[in-house]
N, C-alpha and C positions, 0 to 999 in steps of 0.2 A: 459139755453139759450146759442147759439152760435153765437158769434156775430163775423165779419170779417172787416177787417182796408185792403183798397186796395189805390189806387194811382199811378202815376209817382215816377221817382226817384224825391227826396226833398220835395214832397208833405207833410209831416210829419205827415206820420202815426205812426211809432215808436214812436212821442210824445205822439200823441193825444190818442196812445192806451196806455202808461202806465199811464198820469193822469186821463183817465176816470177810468182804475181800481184802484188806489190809491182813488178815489173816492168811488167807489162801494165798496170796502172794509173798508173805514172810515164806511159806512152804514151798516157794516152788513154782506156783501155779500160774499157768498167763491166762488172763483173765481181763476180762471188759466190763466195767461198771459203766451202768444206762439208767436212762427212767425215761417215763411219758407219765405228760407231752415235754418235750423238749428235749429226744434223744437226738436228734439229726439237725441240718439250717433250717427243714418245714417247721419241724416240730417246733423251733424256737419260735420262730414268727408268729404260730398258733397257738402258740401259752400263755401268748397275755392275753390276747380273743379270750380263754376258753378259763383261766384263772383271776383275771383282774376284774374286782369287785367294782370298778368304773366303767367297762367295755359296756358298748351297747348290750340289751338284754338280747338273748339266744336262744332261742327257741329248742324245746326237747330235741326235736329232727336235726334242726342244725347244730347242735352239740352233737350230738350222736356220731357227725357223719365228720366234721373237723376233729373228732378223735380216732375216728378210723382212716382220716387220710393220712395224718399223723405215723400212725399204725404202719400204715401199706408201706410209707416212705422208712419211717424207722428199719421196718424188716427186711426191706432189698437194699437199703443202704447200709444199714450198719450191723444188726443181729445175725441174716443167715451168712455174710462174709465171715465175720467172726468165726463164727459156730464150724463154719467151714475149710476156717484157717487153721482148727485145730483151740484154738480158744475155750473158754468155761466164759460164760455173759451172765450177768447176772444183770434184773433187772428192776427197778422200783418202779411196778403197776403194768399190768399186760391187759390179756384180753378179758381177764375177768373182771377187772376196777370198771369198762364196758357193762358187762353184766348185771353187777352190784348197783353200782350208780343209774347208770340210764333206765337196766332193765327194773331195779328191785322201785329205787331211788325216783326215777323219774315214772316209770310204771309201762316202760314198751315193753312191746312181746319178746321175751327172753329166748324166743326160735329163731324168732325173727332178728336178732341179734347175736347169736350164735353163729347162723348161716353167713351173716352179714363179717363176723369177724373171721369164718373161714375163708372168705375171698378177701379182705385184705390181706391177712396173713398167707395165704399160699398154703394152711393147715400145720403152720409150725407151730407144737404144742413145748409148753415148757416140762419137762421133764421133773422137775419137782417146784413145790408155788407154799412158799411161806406165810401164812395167813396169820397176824400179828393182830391178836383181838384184846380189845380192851373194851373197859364198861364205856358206852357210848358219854356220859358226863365227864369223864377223865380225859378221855379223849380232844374235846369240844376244848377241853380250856387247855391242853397242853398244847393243841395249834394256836389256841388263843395268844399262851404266853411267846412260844418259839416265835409268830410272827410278828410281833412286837417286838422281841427283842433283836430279832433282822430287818425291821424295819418295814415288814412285808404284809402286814394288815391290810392292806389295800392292793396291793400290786397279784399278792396271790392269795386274796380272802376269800374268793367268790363261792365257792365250795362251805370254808366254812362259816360264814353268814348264812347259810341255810338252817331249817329249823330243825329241831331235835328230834322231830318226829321223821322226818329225812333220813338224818344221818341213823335209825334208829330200824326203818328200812331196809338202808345199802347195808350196815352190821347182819339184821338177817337173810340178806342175800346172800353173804359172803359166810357163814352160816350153810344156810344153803346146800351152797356150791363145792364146800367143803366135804359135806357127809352123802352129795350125790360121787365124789372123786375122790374116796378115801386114802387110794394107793399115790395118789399124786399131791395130795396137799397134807400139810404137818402144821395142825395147830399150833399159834405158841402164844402162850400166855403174856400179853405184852404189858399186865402191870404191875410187873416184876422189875426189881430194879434193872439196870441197861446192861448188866453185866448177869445175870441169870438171862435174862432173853437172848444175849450173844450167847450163851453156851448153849442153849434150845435149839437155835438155829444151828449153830457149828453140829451139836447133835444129829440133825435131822439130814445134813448134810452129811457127814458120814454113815448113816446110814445108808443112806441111799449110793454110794458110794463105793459100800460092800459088797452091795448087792448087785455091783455091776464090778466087781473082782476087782477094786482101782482104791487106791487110798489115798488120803490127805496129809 
C-alpha cells in the first residue's frame, strides 16, 4: 500500500507521517518512511537548491522540473522497489504538493503538470493521500516556530517566506484536488491537537484497509 501525507507549510505532515508508521510497525507492518525532495542521494542534493532561502532565485520552470527529477529518481530508486518487495511506503509530499504549489501556487497548467508527473512517475498513483489542512495563518507560524526551533529558518525557509496569498493558493489547490479524488484522499483536520490528527489519520487508514479485506 502507498500511502501519501500532503499539506501547506506547518500543516504537520512530517509528524503525523512518522507516528502513524511508528504505529504500523508496533503491528507488524514493514513499512518504508520517505518524503520529497530528499527521499533518495538526488533528492538530497536538490533540497537545498529547491528549500534554502539563500540558494540562487529559481525560476517556476526550473522548480518545476528539479522536483520532478527528484520524483522520477525517488520512484525507481526507492518507492516502486519497496512497493514491490512487498512493503507499505508511506510518504511526506508526492505528486500532488507538484500540483498545489507549482500548479495552484506558482500558477502553471495543472494538465500540463499532471501529464508531466505521469512520466516521471511511470503512473504510480498513491493509493490513499492524506491531506492535513489547516487555517493557512496557523500554519505559516507553526513552520515559523518548528524552524527556528531546528535551526532551519534558512536552510529550509524558502517555501515559507513566501506570501500569504501563495500559501492561501497551494491550501485551495489541495482543496481542489481533494473533492476532484474523493475515493483517494481523507481530509483531516490538522488543527487539532497531534493526538486527534494521529487518530484521523490511523482512522482513514483502516479504512481503506477494510476495504481491501487486510487489517492493521
Amino acid at each position: 500500500m502507498f500511502i501519501t501525507f500532503e499539506g501547506i507549510e506547518g500543516s504537520g505532515k512530517s509528524t503525523a507521517a512518522r507516528i502513524l508508521a511508528e504505529y504500523m510497525q508496533e503491528r507488524g507492518m514493514d513499512l518504508l518512511l520517505t518524503k520529497e525532495p530528499g527521499g533518495c542521494p538526488l533528492g538530497r542534493g536538490l533540497r537545498h537548491t529547491l528549500l534554502d532561502a539563500r540558494a540562487h532565485a529559481v525560476c517556476s520552470r526550473a522548480e518545476l522540473f528539479l522536483f520532478l527529477a527528484d520524483r522520477a529518481q525517488h520512484v525507481a530508486e526507492v518507492i516502486r522497489p519497496a512497493l514491490e518487495s512487498g512493503q507499505c511506503v508511506l510518504c511526506d509530499r508526492y505528486v500532488d504538493s507538484t500540483l498545489a504549489y507549482q500548479g495552484y501556487g506558482r500558477g502553471l497548467d495543472t494538465e500540463f503538470l499532471r501529464r508531466l508527473n505521469e512520466t516521471a512517475t511511470g503512473g504510480l498513483s498513491p493509493d490513499l493521500t492524506l491531506l492535513l489542512d489547516v487555517p493557512v495563518p496557523c500554519g505559516i507560524m507553526r513552520a515559523g516556530q518548528r524552524n527556528k526551533e531546528a535551526g532551519t529558518t534558512v536552510s529550509e525557509g524558502r517555501f515559507d517566506s513566501e506570501s500569504r496569498a501563495f500559501h492561501e493558493r497551494v491550501q485551495k489547490g489541495y482543496r481542489v484536488l481533494a473533492q476532484e479524488e474523493p475515493e483517494r484522499f481523507a481530509v483531516i483536520d490538522a488543527s487539532q491537537p497531534v493526538e486527534d490528527v494521529s487518530l484521523q489519520c490511523l482512522s482513514a487508514v483502516e479504512k481503506i484497509l477494510r476495504l481491501r479485506g487486510e487489517d492493521l
